[in-house]
N, C-alpha and C positions, 0 to 999 in steps of 0.2 A: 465230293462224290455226287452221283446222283445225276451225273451229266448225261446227256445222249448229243451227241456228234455225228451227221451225214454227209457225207461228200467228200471234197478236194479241202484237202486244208482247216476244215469247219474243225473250230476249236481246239487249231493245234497248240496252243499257248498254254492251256487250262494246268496250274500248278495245285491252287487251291479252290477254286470256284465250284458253286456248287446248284446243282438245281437249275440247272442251263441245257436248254435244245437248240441245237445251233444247226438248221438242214441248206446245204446250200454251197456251191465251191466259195472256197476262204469267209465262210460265214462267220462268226466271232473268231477270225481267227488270232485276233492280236490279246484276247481276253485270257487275264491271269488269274486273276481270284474273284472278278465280278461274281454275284449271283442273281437267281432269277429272272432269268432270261429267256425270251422266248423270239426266234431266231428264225426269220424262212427265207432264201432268196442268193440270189449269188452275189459275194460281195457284202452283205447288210449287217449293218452292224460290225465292221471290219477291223475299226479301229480302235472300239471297244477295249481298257483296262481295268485297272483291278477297283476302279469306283464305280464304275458302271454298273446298277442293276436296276433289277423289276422294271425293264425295260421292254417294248413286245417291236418288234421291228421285221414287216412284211413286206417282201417285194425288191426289185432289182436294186441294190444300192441303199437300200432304205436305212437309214442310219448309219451311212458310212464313215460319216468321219466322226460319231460320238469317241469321244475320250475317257470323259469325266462324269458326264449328262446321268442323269440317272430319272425312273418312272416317266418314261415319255412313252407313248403311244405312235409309230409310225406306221401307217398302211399305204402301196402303192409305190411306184416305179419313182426311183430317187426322193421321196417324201423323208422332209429331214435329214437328205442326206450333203447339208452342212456344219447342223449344230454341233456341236465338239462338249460345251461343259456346261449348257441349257438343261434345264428338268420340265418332268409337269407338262411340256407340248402333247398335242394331239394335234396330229395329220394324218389324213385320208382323203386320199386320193392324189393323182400324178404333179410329182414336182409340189407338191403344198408345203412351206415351210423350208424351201429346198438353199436359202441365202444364209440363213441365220444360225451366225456364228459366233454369238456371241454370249456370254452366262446369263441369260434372260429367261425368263422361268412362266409358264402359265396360259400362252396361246392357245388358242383352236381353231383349225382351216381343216376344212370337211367341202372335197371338191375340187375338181381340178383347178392348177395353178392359187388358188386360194392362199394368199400372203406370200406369194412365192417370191418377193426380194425382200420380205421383212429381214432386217439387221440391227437389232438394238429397241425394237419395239417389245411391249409387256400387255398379257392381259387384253390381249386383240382377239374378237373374235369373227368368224369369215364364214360362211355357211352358201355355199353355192360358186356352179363354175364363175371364175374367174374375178370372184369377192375379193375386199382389198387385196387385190392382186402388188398396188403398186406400194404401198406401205413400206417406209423402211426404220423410219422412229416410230412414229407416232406411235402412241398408246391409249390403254380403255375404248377402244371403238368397236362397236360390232355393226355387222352387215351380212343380211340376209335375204339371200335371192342370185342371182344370177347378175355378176357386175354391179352389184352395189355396192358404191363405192370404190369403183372400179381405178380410180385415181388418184385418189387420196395419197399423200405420200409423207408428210410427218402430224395432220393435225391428230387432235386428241378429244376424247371425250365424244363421238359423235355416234348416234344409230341410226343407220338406213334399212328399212324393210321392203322390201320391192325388187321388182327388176327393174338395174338402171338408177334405181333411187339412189339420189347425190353422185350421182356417175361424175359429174366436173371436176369436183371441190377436189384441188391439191394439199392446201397446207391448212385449212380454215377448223374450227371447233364449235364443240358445244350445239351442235345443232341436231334436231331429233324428225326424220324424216322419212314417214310411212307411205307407200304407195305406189302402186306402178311407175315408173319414169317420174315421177315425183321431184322436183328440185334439180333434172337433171342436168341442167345447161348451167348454173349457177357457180361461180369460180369466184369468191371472192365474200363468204358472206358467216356471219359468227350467231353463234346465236339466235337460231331459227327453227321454228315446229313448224312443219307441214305434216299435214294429210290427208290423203285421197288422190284419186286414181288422177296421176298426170298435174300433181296440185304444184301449183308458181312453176310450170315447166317455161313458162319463158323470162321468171325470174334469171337473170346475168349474175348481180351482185345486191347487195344489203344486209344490214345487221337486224337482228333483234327483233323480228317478224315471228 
């Protein structure tokens, strides 16, 4: 009980689920007994079942193919809308989070494209347009700013604050990297503190600096 349903299709499924706003054509509509839901957008949250809840999924597609996922946070035009049986994410804003399909638990990408082909990555956090945008393992990373870390694609362990800060580095860790443009040409290096504004920008490679 306790539902509220708007539109085409929006939460035609609801057998037993309770405490669910689904507004939106075929908004929850695959959801049987999930509850606590909160539901805006055409499409979002679509594929949603009867594990699914406390879930809040805003915008075109936004959670569309959850299954199983449950407490995730999605805001914005297709934001998470691959995760299937993932919890715990937060995304906000377009396309954030929109690859990751896999049971992985605890993200946060705030801003467009932010972790937008993560697959199998944990515990990543991304805070600005186009922040690890390319991350698809890697895990424990945060970056904050506008394309920091814009490249990164499996390393782990690493912080870039800045715009542009560690924009090179593909697969590399452990490195802590504050500062405008900061480390940005740098592809190849482990184990590094930088910072200040434009600090080792023409650092290439090296460890443990």
């Amino acid at each position: 009980g306790y539902n509220t349903a708007i539109g085409k299709d929006a939460g035609k499924a609801i057998t037993t689920a309770n405490y669910n706003t689904f507004v939106g054509a075929w908004a929850g509509d695959a959801a049987t007994a999930s509850g606590y839901n909160t539901v805006v957008g055409f499409q979002a949250f679509s594929d949603a079942q009867a594990d699914s809840s406390h879930t809040v999924a805003i915008g075109y597609q936004a959670g569309t193919s959850v299954t199983e996922g449950s407490a995730n946070i999605l805001i914005g035009n297709g934001a998470g809308d691959a995760i299937t049986t993932g919890s715990d994410h937060i995304a906000i804003g377009r396309m954030t989070l929109s690859a990751e399909d896999t049971s992985t638990s605890g993200s946060i990408a705030i801003g467009a494209e932010v972790l937008q082909v993560q697959d199998g990555g944990v515990y990543n956090v991304g805070v600005g347009s186009i922040a690890l945008r390319n991350v698809t393992s890697g895990d424990y990373n945060i970056a904050i700013g506008a394309y920091a870390a814009n490249a990164l694609v499996t390393g782990n362990n690493n912080i870039a604050i800045g715009f542009e800060a560690l924009d090179a580095e593909d697969a590399e860790s452990n490195n802590t990297v504050i500062g405008h443009k900061a480390l940005n040409v740098s592809d190849g290096g482990n184990n590094n503190t930088v910072v200040g504004y434009q600090a080792g920008i023409t650092a290439t490679t090296g460890d443990n600096n």
